[in-house]
C-alpha positions, 0 to 999 in steps of 0.5 A: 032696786034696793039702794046700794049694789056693789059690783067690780070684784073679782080675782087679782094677783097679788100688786094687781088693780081692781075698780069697784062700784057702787050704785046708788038709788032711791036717794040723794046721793050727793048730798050723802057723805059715803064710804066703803067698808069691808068684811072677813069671816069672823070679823065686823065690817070694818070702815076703810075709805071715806069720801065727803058730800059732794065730794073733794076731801077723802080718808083712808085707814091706814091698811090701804093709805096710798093703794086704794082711791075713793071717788065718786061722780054724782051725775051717775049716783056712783061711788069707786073705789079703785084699789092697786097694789093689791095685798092677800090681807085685801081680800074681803068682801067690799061694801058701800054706804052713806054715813053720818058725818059725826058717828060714821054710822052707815045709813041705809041697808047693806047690798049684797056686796062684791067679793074680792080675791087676791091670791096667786 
């Protein structure tokens, strides 16, 4: 089982909702701050929602402040990130990891991902 796998993507039409997951394993989860990330052809992975260990207080770029929610229950070791209203720039390929509190630094190898399309 590799740490991280990321599932819940899909199609949407544009202001539709999408929930994604994130299945962590193989360490600690609530005692990880987490994040997801999200990646464009020709583009970095870009940091785009945060949520603290073991939970409570979470931030947003400011792309996706008041459409997506960060959440995570740690009694299943899962972190979602349920995203409304839904925008054509969202599409991306989505990503979870932990991070470090001081640098952001994502700590454990990357999934594989979950691609999110919005499109008509």
């Amino acid at each position: 089982q590799a740490p991280l796998v990321e599932s819940g993507g899909g199609l949407a039409q544009p202001g539709g909702s999408l929930r994604l997951s994130c299945a962590a394993s193989r360490f600690s989860f609530a005692l990880y701050n987490m994040a997801w990330y999200r990646q464009v052809p020709a583009k970095e992975r870009e940091l785009i929602a945060s949520i603290e260990s073991p939970g409570g207080n979470s931030n947003y770029v400011d792309a996706v402040k008041g459409r997506f929610t960060i959440s995570r229950d740690n009694a299943q070791d899962t972190l979602y990130l349920q995203m409304d209203s839904l925008k054509p720039e969202d599409t991306a390929v989505y990503y979870c990891n932990a991070v470090s509190t001081s640098t952001t630094l994502p700590l454990f190898p990357w999934g594989q991902g979950t691609q999110v399309t919005v499109s008509t």
